[in-house]
N, C-alpha and C positions, 0 to 999 in steps of 0.2 A: 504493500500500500504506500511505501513511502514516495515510490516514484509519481505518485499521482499527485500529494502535496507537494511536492517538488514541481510538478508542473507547472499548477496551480499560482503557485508563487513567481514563476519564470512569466506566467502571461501575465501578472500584473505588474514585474517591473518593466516588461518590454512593456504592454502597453505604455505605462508612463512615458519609457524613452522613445519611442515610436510615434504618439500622438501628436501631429503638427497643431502647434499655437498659430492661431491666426488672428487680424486686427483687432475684432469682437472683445480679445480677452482683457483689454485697457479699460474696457467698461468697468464701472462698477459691479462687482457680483454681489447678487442675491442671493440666499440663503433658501426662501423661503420654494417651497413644492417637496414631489415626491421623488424619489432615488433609492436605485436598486443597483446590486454590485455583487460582486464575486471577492471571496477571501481565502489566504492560507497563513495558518502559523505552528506556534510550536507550543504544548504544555507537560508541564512537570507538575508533581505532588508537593501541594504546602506542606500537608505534615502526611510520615510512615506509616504504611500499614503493617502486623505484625501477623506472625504463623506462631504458634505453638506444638510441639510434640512432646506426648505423655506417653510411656511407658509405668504398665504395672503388670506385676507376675504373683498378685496375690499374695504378695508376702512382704515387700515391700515398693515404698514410691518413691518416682524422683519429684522434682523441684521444676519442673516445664521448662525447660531451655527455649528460647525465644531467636526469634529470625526476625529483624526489621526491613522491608523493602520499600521503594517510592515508585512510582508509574513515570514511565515518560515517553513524548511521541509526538507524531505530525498531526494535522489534522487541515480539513478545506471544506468551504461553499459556499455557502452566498446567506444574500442578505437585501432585505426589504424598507421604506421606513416611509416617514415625512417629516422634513422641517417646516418651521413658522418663524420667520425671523421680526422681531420688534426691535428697531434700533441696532443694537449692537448686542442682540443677546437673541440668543437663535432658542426655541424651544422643539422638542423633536419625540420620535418615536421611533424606534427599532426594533425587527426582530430578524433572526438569524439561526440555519442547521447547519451543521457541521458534521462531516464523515469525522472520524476518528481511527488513530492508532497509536492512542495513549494507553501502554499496557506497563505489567512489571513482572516479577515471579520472585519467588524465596525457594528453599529447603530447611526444612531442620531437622535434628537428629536426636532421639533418648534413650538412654540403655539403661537396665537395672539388670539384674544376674537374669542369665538368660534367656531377656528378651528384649529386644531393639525395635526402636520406632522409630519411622519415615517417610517424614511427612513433608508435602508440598501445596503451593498455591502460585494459581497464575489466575491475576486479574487484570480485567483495561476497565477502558468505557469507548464503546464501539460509536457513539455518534450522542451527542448534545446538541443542545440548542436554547436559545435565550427572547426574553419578553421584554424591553425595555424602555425608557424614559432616558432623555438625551436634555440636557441644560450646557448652553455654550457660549460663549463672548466670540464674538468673529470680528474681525480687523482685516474688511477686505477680502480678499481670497483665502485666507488664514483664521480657519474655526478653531480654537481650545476648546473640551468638553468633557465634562462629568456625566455617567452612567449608569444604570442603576435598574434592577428590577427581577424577573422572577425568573429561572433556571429550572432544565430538566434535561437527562439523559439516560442514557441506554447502558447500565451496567453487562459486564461478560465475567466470566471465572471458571475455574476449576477446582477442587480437590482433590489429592489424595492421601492415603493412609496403608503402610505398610507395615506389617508384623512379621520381625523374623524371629527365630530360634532355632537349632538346628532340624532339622529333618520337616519343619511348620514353615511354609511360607504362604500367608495371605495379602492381600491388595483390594483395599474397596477404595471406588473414584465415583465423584459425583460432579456435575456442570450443568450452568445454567448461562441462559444470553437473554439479552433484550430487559433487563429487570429494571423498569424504571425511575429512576431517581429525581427527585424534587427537593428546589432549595432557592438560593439564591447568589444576584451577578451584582458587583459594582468593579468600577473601574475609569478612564478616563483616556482621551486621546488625543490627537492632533490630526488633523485635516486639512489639506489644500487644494485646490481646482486651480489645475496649472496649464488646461486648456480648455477653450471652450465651457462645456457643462461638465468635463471629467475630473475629478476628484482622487486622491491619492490619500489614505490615512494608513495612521499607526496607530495600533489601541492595545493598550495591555485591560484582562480581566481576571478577578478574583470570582472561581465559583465554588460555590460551597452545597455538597448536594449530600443526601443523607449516604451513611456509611450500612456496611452490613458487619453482622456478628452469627459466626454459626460454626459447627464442627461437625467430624466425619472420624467415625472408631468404627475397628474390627477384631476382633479378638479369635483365639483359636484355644486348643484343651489348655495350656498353661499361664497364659497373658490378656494383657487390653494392650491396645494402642490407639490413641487418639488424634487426630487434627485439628486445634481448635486456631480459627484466625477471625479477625477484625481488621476489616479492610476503611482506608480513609479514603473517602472522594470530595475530596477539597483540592483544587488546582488553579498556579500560574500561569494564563494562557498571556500568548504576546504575538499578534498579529499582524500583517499588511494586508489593505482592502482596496479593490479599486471602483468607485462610484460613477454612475451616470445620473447627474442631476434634472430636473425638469421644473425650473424656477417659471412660476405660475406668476409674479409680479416685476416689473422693473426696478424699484426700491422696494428699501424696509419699510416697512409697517411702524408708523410715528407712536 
């Protein structure tokens, strides 16, 4: 998948560098109408998610030895909205899907006398998307703007859990996609229309979407083994977009 955000990102800076500026652009620009666009960027995990494996042979336990991993990956698409410019203060509306291939994985390992546990987890989040409110000061062709609103996405994972001992080997695995997550976006960007109606932004965002908790054991005649993890899906996205605008007035709105 990565070559496709990789793409993704290549058509919006060539658009940029390709775009011929012509006289029109000394006008004043307007903020205000509606603008739709295409985007790719990059996100990592704000904070760890954790794996655990527990070994028990009935006689005694250990202490859960712990795994911490972060997610990280590409991601592209597009994006819809409308500004309202008064003055010098743009007010707006956003919303935006995104493919995703923000994923991570861990292993962890426990033994107690003759039994060992092995355990793993691979999660992403396969495609998100955002609902938002857009507040901006423009200066010209040069928008500043604060973001803000409501987040949802497409969690993916696996499990699994192994128990060895000698002559005992079992493996239980479990996986689920599409499990969607709800929460919320803030963030802020910069924006410039550096021809014609075309537009050029940079936006980073903070999204915060609920996390999961759950575990996977198998045991056999002399042991347990368990999986237990808690996955975080809070993530720093940082993107470039590139906008087609459709300004509905010749000036701001007094």
């Amino acid at each position: 998948m990565g070559r496709g955000y990789a793409a993704i990102l290549g058509l919006v800076l060539t658009s940029a560098l390709t775009l011929p500026a012509n006289a029109g652009d000394q006008a004043p620009f307007v903020w205000t109408g509606a603008f739709a666009g295409i985007n790719g960027g990059y996100g990592w995990s704000a904070s760890d998610s954790s794996l655990y494996a527990y070994a028990d042979n009935n006689v005694t336990t250990d202490t859960s030895p712990v795994a911490s991993f972060s997610k990280s990956g590409g991601f592209g698409g597009g994006q819809i909205g409308y500004n309202l410019q008064r003055g010098a203060f743009v007010f707006g509306f956003e919303t935006d899907f995104e493919g995703s291939g923000i994923d991570g994985r861990a292993n962890a390992s426990a033994a107690v006398t003759g039994v060992t546990a092995n355990a793993s987890r691979d999660n992403g989040l396969g495609w998100f998307g955002t609902a938002r409110g857009r507040l901006g000061y423009a200066s010209g062709r040069t928008l500043v703007y604060f973001t803000t609103g409501f987040a949802y996405g497409g969690g993916q994972g696996s499990s699994s859990i192994t128990i060895d001992e000698p002559g005992l080997t079992h493996t239980y695995s479990v996986s689920s996609s599409n499990t969607v997550h709800t929460g919320y976006v803030l963030g802020g960007g910069l924006e410039y229309a550096f021809a014609g109606s075309w537009s050029l932004k940079a936006e980073y965002q903070y999204i915060d979407l609920t996390g999961v908790n759950g575990w996977v054991e198998t045991s056999n005649n002399n042991g347990l083994a368990r999986n237990n993890y808690s996955i975080d899906h809070t993530y720093n996205t940082v993107r470039l977009g590139l906008n087609y605008n459709l300004q509905s007035v010749s000036e701001p709105l007094k």
